[in-house]
KEKE-3310 file (N, C-alpha, C; in steps of 0.2 Angstrom, whole numbers, plus 5000, padded with zeros to 4 digits):
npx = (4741:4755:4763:4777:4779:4790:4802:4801:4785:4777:4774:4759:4753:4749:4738:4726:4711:4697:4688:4675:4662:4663:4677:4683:4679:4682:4696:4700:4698:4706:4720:4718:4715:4727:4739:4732:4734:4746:4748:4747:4755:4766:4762:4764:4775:4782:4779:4783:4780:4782:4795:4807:4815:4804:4799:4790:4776:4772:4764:4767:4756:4747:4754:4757:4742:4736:4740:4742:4726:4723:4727:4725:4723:4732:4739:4758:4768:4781:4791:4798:4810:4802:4788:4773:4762:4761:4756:4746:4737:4736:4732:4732:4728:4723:4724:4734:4745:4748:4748:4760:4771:4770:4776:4769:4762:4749:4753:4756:4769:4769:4773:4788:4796:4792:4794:4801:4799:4786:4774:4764:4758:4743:4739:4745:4753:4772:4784:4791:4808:4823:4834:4842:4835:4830:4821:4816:4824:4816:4804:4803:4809:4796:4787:4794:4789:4775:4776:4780:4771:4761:4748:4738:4744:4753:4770:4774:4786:4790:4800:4814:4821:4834:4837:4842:4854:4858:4865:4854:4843:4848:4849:4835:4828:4832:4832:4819:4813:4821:4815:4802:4793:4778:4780:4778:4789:4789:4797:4796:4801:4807:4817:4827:4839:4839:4847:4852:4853:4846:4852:4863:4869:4866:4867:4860:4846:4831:4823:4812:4817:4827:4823:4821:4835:4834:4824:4809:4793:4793:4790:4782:4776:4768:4768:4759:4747:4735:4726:4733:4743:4735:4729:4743:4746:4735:4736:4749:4750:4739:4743:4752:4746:4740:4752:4761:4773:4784:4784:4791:4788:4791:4787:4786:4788:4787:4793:4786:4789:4803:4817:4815:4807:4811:4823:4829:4819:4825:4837:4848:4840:4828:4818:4808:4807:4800:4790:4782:4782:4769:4760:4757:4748:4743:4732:4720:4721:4715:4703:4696:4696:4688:4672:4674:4669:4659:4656:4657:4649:4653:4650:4649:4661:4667:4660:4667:4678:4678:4673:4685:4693:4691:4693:4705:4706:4703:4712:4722:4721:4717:4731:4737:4729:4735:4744:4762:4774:4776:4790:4796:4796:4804:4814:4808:4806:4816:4825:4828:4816:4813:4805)
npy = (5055:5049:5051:5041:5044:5046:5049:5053:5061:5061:5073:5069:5063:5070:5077:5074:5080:5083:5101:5110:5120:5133:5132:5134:5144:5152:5152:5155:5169:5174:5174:5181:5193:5193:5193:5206:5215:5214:5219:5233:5238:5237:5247:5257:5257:5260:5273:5280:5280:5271:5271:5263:5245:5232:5217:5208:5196:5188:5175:5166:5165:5153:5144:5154:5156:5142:5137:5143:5145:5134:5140:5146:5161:5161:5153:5153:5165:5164:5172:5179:5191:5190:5193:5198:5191:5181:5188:5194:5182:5179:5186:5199:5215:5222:5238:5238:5234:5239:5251:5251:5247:5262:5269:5275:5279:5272:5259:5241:5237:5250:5260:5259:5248:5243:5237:5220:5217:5214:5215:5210:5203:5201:5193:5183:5183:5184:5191:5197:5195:5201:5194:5180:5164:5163:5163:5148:5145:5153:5149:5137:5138:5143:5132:5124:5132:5132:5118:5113:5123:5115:5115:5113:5122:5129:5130:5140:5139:5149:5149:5150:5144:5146:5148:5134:5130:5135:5134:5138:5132:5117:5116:5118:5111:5098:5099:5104:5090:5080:5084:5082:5092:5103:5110:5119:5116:5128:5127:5139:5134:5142:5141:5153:5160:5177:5180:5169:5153:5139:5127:5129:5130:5120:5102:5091:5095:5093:5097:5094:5081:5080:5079:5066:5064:5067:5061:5065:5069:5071:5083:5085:5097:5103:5120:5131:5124:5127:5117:5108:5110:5116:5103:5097:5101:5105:5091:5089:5100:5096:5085:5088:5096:5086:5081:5076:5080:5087:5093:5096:5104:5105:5117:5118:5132:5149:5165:5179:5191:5202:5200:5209:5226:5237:5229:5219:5211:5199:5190:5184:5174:5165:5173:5167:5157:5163:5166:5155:5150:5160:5155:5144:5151:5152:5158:5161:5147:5141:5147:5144:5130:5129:5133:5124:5113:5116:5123:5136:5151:5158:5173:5172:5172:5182:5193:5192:5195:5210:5214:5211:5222:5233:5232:5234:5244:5254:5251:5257:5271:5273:5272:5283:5292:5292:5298:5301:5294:5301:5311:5312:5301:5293:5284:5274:5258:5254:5256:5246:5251:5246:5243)
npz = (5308:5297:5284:5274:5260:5249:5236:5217:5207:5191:5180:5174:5183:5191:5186:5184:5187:5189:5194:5202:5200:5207:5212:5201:5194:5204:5203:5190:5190:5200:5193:5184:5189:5196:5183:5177:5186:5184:5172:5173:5184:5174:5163:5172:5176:5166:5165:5172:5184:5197:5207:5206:5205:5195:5195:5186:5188:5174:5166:5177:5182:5187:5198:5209:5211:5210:5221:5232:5236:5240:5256:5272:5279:5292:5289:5283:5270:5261:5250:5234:5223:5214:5216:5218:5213:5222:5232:5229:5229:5240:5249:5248:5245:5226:5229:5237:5234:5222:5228:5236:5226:5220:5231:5241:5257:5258:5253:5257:5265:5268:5259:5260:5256:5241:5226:5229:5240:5251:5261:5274:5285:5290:5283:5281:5272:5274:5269:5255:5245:5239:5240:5234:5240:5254:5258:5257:5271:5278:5277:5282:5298:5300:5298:5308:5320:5319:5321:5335:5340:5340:5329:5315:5305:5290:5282:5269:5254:5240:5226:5214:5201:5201:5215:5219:5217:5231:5246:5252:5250:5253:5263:5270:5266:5271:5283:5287:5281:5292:5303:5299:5294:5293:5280:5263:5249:5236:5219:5208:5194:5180:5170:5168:5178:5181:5167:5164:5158:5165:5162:5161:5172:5180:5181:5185:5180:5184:5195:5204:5206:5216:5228:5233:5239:5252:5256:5255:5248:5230:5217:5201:5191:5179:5178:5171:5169:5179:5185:5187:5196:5208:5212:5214:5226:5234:5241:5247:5256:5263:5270:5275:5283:5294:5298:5290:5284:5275:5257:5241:5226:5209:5199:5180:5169:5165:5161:5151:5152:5151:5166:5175:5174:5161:5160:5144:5132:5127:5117:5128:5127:5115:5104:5097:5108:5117:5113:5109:5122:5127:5118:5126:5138:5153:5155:5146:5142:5152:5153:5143:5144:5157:5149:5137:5147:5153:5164:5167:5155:5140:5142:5157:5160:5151:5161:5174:5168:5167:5179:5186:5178:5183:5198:5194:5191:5199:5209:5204:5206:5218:5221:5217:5222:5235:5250:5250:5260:5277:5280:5290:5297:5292:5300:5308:5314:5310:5318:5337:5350:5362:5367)
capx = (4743:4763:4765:4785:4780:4795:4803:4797:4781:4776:4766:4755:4750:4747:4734:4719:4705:4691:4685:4669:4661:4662:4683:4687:4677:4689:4706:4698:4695:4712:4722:4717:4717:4737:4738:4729:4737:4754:4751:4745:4764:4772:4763:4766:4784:4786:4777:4787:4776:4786:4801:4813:4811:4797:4798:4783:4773:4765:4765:4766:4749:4745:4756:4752:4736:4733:4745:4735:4718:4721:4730:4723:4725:4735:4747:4764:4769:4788:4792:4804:4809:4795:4780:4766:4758:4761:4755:4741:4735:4737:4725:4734:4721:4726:4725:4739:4750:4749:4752:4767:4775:4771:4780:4766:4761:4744:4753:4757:4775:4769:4779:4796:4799:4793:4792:4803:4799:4781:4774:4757:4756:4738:4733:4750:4762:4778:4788:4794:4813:4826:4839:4840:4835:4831:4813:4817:4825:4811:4797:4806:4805:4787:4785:4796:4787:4767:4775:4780:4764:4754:4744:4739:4746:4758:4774:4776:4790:4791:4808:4814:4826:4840:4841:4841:4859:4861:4866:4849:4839:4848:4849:4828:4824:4835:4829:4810:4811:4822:4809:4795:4790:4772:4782:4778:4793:4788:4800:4794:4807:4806:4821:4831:4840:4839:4847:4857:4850:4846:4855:4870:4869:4866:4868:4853:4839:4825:4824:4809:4819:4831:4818:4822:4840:4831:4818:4801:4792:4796:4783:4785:4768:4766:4766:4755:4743:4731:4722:4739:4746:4731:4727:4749:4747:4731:4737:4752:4746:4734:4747:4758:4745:4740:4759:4764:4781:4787:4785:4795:4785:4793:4781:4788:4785:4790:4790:4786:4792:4809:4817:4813:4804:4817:4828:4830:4818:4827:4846:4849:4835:4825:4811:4803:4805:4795:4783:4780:4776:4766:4756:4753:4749:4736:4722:4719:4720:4710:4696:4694:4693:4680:4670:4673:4668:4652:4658:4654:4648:4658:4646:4651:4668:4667:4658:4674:4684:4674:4673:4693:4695:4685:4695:4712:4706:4700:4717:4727:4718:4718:4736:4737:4728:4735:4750:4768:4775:4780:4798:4799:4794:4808:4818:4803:4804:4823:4829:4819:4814:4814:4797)
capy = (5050:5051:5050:5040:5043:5049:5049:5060:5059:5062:5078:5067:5060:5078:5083:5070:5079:5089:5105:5113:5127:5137:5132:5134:5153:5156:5150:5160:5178:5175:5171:5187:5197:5194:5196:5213:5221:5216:5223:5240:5239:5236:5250:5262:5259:5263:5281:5285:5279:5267:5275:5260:5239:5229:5212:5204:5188:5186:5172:5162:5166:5147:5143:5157:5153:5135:5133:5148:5142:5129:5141:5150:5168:5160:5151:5158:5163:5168:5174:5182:5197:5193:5191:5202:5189:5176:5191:5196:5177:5176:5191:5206:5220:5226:5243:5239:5230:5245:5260:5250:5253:5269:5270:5278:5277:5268:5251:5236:5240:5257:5263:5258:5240:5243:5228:5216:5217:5216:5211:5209:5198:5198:5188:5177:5187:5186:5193:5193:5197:5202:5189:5172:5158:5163:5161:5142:5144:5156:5144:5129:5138:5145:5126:5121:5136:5130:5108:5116:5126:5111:5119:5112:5127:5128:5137:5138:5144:5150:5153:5151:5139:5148:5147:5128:5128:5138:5132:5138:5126:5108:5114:5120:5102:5093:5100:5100:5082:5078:5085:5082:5099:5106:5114:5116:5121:5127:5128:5140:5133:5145:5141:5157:5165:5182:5181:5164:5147:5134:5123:5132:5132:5113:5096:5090:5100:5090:5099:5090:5073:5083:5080:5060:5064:5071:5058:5069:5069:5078:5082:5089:5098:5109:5128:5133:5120:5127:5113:5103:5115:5114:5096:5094:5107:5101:5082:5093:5103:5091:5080:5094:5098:5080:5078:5070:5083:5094:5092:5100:5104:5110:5119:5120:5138:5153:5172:5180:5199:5202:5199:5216:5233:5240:5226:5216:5205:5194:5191:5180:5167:5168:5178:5160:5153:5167:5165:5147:5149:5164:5151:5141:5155:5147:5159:5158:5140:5137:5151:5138:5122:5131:5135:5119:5109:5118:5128:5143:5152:5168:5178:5173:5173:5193:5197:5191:5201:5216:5215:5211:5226:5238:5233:5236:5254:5256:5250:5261:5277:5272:5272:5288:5297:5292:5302:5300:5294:5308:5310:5311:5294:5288:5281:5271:5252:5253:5252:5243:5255:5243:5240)
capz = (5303:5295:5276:5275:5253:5244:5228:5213:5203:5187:5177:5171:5189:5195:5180:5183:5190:5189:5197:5203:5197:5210:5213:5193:5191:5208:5200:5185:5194:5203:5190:5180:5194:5194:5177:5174:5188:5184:5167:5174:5187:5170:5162:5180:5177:5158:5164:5179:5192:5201:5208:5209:5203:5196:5193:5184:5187:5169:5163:5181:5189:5189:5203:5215:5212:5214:5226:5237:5234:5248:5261:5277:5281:5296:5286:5280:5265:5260:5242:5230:5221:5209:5223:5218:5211:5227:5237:5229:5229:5247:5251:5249:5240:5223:5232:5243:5231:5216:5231:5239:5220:5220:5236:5244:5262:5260:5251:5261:5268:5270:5253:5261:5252:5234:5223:5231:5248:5252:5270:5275:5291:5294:5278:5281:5269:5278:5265:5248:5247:5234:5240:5234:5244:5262:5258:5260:5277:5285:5280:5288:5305:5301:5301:5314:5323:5320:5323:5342:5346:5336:5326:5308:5300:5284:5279:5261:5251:5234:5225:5207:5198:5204:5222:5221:5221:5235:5252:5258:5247:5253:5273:5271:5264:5275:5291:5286:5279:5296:5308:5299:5297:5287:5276:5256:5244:5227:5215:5202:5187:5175:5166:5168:5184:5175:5162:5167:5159:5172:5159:5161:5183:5185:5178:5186:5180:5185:5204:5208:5210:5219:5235:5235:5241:5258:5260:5256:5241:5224:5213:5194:5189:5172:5181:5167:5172:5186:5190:5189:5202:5212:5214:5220:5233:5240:5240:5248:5260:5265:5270:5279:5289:5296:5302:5284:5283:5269:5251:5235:5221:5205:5193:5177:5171:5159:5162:5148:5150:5155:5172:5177:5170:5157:5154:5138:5133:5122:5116:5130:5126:5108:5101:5096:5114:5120:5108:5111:5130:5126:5116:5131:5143:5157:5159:5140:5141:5155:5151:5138:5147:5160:5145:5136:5153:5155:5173:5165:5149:5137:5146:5162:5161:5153:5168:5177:5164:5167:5186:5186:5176:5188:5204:5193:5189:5208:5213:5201:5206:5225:5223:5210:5227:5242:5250:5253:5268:5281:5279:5301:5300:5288:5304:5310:5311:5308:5327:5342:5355:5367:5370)
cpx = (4749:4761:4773:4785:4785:4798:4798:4790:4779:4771:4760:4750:4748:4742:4728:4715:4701:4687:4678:4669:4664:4671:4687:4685:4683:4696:4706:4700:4703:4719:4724:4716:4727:4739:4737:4733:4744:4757:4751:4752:4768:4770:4764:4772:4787:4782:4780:4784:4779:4794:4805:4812:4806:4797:4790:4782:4769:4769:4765:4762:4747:4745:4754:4745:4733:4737:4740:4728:4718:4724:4726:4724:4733:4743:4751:4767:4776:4789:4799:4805:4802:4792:4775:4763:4755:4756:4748:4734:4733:4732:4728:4728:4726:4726:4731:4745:4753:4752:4760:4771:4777:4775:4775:4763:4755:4747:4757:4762:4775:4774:4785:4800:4798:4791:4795:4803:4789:4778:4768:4754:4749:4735:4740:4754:4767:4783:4791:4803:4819:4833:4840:4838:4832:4825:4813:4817:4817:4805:4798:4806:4798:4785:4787:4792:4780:4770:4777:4771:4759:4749:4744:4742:4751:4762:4775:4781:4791:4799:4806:4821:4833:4841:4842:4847:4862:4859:4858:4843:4842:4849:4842:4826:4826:4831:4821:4810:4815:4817:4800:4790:4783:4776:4780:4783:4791:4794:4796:4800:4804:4811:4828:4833:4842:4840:4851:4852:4851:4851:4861:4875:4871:4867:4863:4848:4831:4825:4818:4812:4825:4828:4820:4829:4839:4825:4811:4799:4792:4791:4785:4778:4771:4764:4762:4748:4739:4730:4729:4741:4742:4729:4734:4748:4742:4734:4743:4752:4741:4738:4751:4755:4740:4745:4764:4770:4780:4787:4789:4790:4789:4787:4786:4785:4787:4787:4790:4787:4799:4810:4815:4811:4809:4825:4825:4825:4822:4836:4849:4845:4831:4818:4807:4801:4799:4788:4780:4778:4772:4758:4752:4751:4741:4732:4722:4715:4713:4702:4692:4691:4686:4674:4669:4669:4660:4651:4657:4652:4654:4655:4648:4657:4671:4666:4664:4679:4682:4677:4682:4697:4695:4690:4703:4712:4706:4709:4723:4725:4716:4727:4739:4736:4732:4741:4755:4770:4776:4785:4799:4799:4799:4814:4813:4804:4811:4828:4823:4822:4814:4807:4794)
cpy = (5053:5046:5048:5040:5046:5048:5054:5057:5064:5068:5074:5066:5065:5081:5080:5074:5084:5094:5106:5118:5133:5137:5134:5143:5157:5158:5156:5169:5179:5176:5180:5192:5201:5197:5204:5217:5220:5220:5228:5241:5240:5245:5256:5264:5262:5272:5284:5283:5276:5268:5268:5249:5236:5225:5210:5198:5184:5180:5166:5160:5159:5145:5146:5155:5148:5131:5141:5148:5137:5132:5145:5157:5166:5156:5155:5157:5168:5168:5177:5188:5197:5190:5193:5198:5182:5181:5193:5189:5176:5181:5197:5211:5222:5234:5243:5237:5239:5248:5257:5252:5256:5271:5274:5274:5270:5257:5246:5236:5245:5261:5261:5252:5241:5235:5220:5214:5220:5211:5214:5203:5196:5196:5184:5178:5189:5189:5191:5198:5197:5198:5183:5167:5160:5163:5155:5141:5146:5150:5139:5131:5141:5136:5122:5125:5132:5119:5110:5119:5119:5113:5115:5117:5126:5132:5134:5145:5143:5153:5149:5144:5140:5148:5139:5126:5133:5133:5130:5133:5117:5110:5114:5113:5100:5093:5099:5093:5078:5078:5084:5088:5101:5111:5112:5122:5119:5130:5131:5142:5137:5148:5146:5161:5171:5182:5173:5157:5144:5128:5124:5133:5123:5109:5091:5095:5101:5090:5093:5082:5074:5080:5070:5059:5063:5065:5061:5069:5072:5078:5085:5090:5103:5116:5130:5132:5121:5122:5106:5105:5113:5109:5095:5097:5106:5096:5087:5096:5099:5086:5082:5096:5093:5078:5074:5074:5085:5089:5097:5099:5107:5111:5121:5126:5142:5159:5177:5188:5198:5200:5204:5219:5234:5237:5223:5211:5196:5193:5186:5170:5170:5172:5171:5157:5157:5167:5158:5147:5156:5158:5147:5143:5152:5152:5157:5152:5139:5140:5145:5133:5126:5132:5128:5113:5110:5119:5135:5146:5157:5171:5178:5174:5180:5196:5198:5197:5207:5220:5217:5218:5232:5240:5235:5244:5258:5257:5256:5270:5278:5275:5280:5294:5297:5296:5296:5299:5300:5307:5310:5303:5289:5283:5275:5263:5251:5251:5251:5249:5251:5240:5235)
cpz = (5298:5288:5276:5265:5252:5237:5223:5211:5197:5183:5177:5177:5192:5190:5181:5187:5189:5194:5199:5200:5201:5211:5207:5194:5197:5208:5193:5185:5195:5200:5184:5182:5194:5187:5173:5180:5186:5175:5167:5178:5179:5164:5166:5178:5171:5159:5170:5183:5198:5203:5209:5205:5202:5193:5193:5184:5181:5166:5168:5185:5189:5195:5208:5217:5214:5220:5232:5239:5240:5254:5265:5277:5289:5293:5282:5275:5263:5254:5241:5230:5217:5215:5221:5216:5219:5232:5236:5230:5236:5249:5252:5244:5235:5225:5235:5238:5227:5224:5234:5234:5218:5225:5239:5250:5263:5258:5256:5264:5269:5264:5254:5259:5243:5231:5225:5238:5251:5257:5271:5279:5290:5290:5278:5276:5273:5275:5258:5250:5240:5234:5240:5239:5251:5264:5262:5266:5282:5284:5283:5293:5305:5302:5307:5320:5325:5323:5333:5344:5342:5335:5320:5304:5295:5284:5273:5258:5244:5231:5219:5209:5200:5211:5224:5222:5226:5240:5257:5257:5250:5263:5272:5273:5268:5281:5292:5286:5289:5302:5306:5299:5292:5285:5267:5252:5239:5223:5208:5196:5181:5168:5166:5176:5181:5171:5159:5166:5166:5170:5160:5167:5185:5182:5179:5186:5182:5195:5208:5212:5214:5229:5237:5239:5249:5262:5260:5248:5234:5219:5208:5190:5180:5176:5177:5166:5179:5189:5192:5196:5208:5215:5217:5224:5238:5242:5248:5255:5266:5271:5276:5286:5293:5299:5298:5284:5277:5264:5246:5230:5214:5199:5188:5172:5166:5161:5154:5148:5153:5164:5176:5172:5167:5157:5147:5138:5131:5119:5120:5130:5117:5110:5100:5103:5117:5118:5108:5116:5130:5123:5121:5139:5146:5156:5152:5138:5147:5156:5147:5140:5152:5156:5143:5139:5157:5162:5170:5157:5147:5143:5153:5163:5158:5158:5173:5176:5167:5178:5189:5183:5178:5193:5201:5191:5195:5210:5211:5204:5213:5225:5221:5219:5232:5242:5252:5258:5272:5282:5287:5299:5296:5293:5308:5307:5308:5316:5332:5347:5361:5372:5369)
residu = (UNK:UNK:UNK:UNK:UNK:UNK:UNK:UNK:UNK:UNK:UNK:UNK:UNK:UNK:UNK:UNK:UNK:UNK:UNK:UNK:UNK:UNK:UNK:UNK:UNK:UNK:UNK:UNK:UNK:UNK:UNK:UNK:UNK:UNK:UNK:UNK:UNK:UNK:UNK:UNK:UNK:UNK:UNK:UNK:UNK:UNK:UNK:UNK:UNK:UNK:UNK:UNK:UNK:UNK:UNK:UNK:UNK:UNK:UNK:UNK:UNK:UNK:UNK:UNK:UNK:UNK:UNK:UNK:UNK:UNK:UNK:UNK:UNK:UNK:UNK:UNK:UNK:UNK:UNK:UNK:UNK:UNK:UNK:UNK:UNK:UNK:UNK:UNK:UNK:UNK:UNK:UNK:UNK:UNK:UNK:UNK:UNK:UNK:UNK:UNK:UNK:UNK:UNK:UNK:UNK:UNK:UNK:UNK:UNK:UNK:UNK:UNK:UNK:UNK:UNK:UNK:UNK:UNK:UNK:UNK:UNK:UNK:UNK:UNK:UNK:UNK:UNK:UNK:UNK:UNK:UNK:UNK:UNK:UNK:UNK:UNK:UNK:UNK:UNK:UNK:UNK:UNK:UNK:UNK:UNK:UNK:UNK:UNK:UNK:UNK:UNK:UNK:UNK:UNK:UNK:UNK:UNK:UNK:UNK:UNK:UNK:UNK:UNK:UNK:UNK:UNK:UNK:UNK:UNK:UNK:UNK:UNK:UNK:UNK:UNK:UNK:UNK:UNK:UNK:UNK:UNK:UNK:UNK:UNK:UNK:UNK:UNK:UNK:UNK:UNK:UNK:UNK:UNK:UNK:UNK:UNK:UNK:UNK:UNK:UNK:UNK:UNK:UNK:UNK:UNK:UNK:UNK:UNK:UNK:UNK:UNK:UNK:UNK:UNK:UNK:UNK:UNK:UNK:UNK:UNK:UNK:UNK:UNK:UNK:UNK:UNK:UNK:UNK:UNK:UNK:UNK:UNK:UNK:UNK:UNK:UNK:UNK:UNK:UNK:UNK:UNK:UNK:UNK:UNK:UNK:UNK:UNK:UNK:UNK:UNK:UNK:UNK:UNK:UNK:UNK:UNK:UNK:UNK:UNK:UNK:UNK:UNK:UNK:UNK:UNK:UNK:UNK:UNK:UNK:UNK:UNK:UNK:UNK:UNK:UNK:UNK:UNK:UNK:UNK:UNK:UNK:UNK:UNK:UNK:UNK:UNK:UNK:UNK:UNK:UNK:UNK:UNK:UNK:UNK:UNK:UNK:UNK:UNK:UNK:UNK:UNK:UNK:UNK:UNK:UNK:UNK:UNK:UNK:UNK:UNK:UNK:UNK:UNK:UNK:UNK:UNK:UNK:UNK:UNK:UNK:UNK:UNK:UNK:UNK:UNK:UNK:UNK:UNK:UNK:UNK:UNK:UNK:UNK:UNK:UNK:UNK:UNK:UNK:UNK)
# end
């Protein structure tokens, strides 16, 4: 069955609905999983640990997470430079995530990718990548790839505000929307390409209605908004892998550390703005509504804390032991051998 819907739809239309106990305490766990370890990467970095980049996901664990909560181990998942949080969503172990940082042998890349290059095939992490846009592309052949072997599987691609005007964003959409491909793009708008408003890049700002141009449907959720996230992406998802074609989703979003470890926070956006989307930071909120909605107690949701706290200690002190790659094997994986 073919979905021919198009056109944008509204926040509002993406917020209506009610979770389970068991689907909220896992949006919960997830959510503050990302969270705790990317503030243990950011303090890694301020003590030397991390030899090289480390962009942080705080403030946008919504997204990853409710848009990952419906995907497979077999579907594919293409990222950015910020990924750690998409990656750890998708099923990477905070083990692997910290030690790749570290650059040591045990983490997900085997140490030789670092923060912006994290690869982990066999839970459907295909890469994050420090080049704007080409995320878009690879997931439109991971969907072109799974509408060939017909398979329900998804590819999904995550990028920022900024690659939207790049070339690779209006060929992705065209050719998914043309072939009708299970493809899901997320636009995670978070207002700034580094340091470069989004105001100052485009004149249409509103990306998700970007997606009517192409014929596939455009969605405009609240990124800060779990269960809003969650409720597009299934709908989404759902849809993609039925044979309904590609969707666009823009979550509107906000990072609240700098671009990177050890630049500026502030100077090219306010101190007030920050302070305002600090105010509507999702787990906070949504701890709240689980609690408010009678999904779980304080008590239960410490426990969470508690446990969440446990695995980022493990994770740090996994990474803290493991060794160094073998310098013979720094050519390794650089040329084919022919095999």
């Amino acid at each position: 069955m073919k979905s021919k819907a198009t056109g944008q739809k509204s926040v509002a239309q993406a917020t209506n609905t009610r979770l389970d106990r068991r689907t909220s305490l896992a949006l919960y766990r997830q959510m503050l999983v990302i969270r705790r370890c990317e503030e243990q990467l950011a303090r890694s970095y301020q003590a030397g640990f991390i030899p090289g980049a480390c962009h942080t996901y705080i403030g946008q664990e919504a997204v990853a997470t409710g848009v990952c909560a419906h995907l497979r181990p077999d579907d594919a998942v293409f990222s950015t430079h910020r990924g750690h949080g998409h990656a750890l969503a998708k099923g990477v172990s905070v083990r692997r995530v910290i030690a790749e940082l570290f650059g040591k042998a045990t983490g997900c890349s085997a140490g030789r990718g670092g923060s912006m290059h994290l690869f982990a095939p066999e839970v459907g992490m295909m890469g994050t990548s420090g080049i704007v846009a080409p995320c878009i592309l690879q997931a439109t052949g991971a969907g072109y790839s799974f509408k060939l072997l017909k398979t329900d599987r998804v590819g999904v691609a995550f990028f920022g505000d900024g690659a939207v005007n790049n070339g690779a964003f209006h060929e992705g959409l065209n050719m998914a929307a043309v072939w009708e491909l299970p493809t899901l793009f997320v636009c995670e708008n978070n207002m700034y390409a580094t340091e470069v408003p989004f105001a100052s890049a485009t004149r249409n700002q509103d990306v998700a209605s970007r997606a009517a141009v192409y014929g596939l449907p455009g969605v405009a959720v609240d990124g800060n908004d779990v269960i809003a996230v969650y409720k597009a992406a299934g709908e989404a998802i759902s849809r993609a892998r039925a044979g309904g074609g590609p969707t666009l989703i823009e979550c509107k979003t906000y990072r609240t550390r700098p671009h990177a470890e050890g630049m500026r926070d502030a100077g090219y956006r306010t101190v007030e703005e920050i302070e305002a989307w600090k105010a509507r930071d999702p787990i906070p909120h949504f701890r709240a509504h689980v609690m408010a909605t009678g999904m779980a107690s304080e008590d239960e949701c410490d426990q969470i804390d508690a446990e969440v706290k446990t695995l980022i200690e493990d994770g740090l002190q996994f990474a803290m032991d493991s060794p160094w790659p073998d310098p013979a094997t720094a050519l390794d994986h650089v040329y084919s051998t022919g095999k």
